[in-house]
ZARO-312838 format. One line per field, with one value per atom (N, C-alpha, C): atom name; x, y, z. Coordinates in steps of 0.02 Angstrom, whole numbers. Atoms other than C-alpha are relative to their C-alpha. Example, Ala and Ser with C-alpha at 12.3 -4.5 7.8 and 13.67 -1.06 7.14 Angstrom:
<nodes>
at	[N, CA, C, N, CA, C]
east	[45, 615, 45, -42, 684, -39]
north	[-59, -225, 60, -59, -53, 55]
up	[0, 390, 0, -3, 357, 37]
</nodes>
This chain:
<nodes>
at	[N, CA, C, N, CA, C, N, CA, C, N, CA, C, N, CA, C, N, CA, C, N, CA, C, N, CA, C, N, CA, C, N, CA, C, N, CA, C, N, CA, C, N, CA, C, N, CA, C, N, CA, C, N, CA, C, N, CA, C, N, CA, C, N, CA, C, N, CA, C, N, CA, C, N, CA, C, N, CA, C, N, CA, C, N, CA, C, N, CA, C, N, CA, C, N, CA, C, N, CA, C, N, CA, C, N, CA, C, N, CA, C, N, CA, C, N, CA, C, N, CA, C, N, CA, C, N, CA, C, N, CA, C, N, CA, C, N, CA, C, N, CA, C, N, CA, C, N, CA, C, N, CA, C, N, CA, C, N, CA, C, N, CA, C, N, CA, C, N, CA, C, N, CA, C, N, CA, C, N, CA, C, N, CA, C, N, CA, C, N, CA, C, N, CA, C, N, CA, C, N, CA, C, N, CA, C, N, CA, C, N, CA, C, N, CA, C, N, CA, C, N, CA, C, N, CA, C, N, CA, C, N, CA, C, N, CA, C, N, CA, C, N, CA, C, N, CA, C, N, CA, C, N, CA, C, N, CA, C, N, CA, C, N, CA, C, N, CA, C, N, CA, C, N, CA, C, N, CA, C, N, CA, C, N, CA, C, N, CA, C, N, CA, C, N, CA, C, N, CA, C, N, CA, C, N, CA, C, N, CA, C, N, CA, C, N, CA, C, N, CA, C, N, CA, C, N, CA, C, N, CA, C, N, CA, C, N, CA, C, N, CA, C, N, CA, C, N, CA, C, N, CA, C, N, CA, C, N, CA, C, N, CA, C, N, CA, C, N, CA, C, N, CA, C, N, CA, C, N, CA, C, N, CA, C, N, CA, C, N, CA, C, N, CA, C, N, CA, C, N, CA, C, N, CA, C, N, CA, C, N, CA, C, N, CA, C, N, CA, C, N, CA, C, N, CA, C, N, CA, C, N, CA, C, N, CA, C, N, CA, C, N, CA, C, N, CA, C, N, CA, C, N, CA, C, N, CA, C, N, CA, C, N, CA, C, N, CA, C, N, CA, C, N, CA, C, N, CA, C, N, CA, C, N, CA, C, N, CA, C, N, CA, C, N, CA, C, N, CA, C, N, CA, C, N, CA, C, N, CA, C, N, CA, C, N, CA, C, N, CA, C, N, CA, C, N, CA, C, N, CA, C]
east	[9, 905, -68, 51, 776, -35, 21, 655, -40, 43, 556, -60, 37, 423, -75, 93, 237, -59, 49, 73, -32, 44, -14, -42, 54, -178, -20, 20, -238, -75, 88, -437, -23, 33, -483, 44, -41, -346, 50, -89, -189, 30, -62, -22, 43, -38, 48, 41, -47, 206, 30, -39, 271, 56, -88, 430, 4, -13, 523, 37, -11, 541, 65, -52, 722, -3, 15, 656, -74, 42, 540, -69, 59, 382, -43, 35, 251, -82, 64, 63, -28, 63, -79, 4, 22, -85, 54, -69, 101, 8, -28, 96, 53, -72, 261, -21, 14, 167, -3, 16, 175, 18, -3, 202, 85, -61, 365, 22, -38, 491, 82, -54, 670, 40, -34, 814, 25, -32, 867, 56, -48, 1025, 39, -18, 1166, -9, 18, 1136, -52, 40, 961, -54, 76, 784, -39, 67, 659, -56, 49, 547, 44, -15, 678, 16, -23, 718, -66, 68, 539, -20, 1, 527, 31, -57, 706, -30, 0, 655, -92, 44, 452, 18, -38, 556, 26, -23, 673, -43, 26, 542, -57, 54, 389, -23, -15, 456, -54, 14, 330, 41, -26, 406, -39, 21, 340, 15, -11, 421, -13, 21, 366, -78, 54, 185, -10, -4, 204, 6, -32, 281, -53, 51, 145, -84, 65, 8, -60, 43, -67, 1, -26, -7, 16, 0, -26, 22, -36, 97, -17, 7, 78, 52, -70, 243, -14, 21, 233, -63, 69, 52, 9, 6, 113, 70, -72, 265, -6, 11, 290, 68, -76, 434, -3, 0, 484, 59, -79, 628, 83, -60, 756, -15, -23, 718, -89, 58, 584, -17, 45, 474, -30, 32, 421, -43, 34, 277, -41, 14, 207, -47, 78, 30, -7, 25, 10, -44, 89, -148, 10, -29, -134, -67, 69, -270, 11, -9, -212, -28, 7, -276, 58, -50, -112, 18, 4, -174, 24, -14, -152, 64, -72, 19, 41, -69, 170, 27, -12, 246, 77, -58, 436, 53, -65, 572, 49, -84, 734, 39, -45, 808, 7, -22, 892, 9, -21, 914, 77, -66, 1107, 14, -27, 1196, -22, 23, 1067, -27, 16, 1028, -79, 58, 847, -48, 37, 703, -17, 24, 660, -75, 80, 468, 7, 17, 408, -83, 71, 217, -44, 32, 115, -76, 82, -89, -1, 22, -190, -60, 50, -325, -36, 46, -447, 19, -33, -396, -5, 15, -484, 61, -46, -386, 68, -79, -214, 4, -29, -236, -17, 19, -289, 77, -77, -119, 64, -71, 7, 46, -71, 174, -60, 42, 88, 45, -27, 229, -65, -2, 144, -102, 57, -68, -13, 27, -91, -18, 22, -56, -61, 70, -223, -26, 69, -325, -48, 49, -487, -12, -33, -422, 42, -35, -301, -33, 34, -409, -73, 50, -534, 52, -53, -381, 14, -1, -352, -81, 46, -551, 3, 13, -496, 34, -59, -320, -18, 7, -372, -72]
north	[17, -1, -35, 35, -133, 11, -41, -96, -69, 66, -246, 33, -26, -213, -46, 51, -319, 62, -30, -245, -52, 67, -336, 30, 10, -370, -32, 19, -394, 31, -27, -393, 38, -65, -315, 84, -68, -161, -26, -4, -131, 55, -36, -75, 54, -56, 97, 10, -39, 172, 62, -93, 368, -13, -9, 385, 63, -56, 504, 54, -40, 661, 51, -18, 738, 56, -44, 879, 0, 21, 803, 5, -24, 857, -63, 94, 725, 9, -12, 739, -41, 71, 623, -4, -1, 703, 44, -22, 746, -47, 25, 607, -76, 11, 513, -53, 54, 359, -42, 66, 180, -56, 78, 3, -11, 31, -63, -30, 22, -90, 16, -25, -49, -50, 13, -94, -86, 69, -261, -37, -4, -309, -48, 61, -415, -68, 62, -586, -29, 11, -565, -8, -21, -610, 40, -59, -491, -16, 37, -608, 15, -12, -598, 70, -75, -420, 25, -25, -395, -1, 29, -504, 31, -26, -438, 86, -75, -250, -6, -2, -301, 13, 0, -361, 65, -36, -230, 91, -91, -71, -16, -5, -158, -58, 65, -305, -64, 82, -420, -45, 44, -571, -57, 51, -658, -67, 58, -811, -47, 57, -863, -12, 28, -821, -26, 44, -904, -86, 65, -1069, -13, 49, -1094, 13, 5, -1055, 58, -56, -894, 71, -50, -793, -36, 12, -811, 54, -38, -738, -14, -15, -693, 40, -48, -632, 24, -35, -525, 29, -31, -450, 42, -43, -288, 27, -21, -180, 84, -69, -7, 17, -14, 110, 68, -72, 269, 20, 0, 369, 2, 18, 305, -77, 73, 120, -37, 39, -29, -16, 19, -91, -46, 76, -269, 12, -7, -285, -55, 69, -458, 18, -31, -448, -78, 33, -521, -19, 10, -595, -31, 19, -619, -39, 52, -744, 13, -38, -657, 59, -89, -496, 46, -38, -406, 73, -87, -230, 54, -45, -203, -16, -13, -251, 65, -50, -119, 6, -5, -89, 31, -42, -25, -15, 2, 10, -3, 23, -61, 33, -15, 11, 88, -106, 198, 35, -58, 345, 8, -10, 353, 91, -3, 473, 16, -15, 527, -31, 51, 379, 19, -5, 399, -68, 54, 259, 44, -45, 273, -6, -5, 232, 25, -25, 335, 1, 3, 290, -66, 48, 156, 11, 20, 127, -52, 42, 3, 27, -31, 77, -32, 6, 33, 1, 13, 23, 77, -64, 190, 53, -49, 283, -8, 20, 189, 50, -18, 257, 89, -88, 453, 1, -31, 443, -15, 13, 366, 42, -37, 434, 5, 18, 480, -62, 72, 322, -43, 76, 193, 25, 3, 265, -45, 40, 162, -76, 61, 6, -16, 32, 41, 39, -15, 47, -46, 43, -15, -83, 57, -138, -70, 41, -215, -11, 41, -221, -45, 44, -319, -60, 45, -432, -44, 18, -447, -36, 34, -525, -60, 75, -653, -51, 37, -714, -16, 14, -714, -40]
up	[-70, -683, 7, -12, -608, 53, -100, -457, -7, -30, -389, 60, -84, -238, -27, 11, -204, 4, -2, -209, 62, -59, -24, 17, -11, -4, 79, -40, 169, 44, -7, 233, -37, 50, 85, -16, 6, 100, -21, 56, 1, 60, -7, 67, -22, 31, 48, 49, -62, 124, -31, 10, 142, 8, 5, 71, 50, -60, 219, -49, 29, 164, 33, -40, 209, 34, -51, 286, 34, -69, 384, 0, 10, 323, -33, -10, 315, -17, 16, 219, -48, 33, 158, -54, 55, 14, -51, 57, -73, -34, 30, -165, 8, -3, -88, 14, -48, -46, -85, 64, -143, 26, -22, -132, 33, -17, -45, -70, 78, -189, 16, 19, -228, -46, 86, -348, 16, 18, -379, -8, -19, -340, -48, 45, -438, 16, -4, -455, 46, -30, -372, -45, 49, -457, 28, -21, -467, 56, -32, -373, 86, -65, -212, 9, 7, -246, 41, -16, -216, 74, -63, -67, 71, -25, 5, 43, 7, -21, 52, -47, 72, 65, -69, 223, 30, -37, 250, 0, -13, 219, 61, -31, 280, 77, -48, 413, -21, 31, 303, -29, 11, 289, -53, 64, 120, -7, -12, 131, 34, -64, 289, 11, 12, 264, -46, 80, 102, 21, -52, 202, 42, -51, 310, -18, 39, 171, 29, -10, 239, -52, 30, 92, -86, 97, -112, -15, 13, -195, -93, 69, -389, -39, 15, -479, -81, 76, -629, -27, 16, -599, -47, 28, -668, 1, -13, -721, -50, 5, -759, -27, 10, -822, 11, -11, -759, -54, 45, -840, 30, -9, -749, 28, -18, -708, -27, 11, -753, 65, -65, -584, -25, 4, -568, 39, -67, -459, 6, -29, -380, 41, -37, -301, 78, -67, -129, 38, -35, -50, 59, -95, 147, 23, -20, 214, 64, -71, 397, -12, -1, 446, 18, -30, 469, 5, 8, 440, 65, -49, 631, 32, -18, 651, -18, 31, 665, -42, 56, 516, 45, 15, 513, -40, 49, 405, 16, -6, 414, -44, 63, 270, -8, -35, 304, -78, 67, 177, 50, -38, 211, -48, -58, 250, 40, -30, 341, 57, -56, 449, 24, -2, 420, -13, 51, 372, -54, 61, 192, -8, -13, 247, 54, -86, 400, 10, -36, 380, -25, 49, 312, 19, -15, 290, -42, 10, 246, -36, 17, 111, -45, 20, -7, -69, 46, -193, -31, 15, -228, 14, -20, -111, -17, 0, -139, -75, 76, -342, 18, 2, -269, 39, -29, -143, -46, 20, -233, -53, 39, -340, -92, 77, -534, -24, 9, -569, 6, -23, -482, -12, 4, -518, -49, 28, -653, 12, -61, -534, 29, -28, -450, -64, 56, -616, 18, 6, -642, -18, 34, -760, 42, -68, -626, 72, -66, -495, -20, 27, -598, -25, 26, -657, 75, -99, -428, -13, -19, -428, -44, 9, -557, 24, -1, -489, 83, -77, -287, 6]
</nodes>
């Protein structure tokens, strides 16, 4: 199995979102938070998988700030493997401040008719590698965010 999702950069903060937890319970610090991602669909590239799966968790639309040049997109920064699927991940640099827009998720945990994000922040690289899934900590390493000051 394939997972796709971006890493976005905007005013200096990175993008995290809380996976919803089915019983409802909701804290800073379980862990459940990471980059917008999911699986990759047939006859989709990883690159729109990525894109696809931003849109419907985080209503960023990549393409369009991409289209009118407010938004550098970088595909294949980094990739990971859990033990059940590989994760592509594409690093995003926003030349908007869009930290204080709404955020929502389109995309439901069925059958439950839930979103599968119910929070997002906007943090700091530090904090993104203390909240996130142990999966996705190595994403904010040292290493990679010194790799982010040569490519932006």
């Amino acid at each position: 199995m394939v997972s796709s999702g971006f890493l976005i950069e905007s005013a200096g903060k990175y993008l995290i979102c809380h996976s919803t937890a089915l019983n409802g319970k909701f804290s800073y610090s379980d862990q459940m938070w990471g980059i917008p991602k999911g699986i990759v669909e047939p006859n989709e590239s990883v690159l729109d998988a990525g894109i696809r799966e931003t849109l419907e968790e985080t209503g960023i639309n990549i393409n369009r700030l991409q289209e009118t040049g407010f938004l550098n997109v970088y595909a294949n920064f980094y990739n990971y493997k859990t033990t059940k699927k590989k994760v592509y991940v594409a690093y995003a640099k926003c030349a908007l401040d869009i930290t204080k827009e709404k955020r929502i998720c389109r995309s439901k945990i069925m059958p439950f008719n839930i979103p599968e994000n119910d929070f997002f922040l906007w943090v700091d690289w530090t904090v993104a590698r203390e909240m996130v899934s142990k999966n996705q900590k190595a994403l904010f390493s040292d290493e990679n965010f010194e790799r982010l000051k040569n490519i932006s």
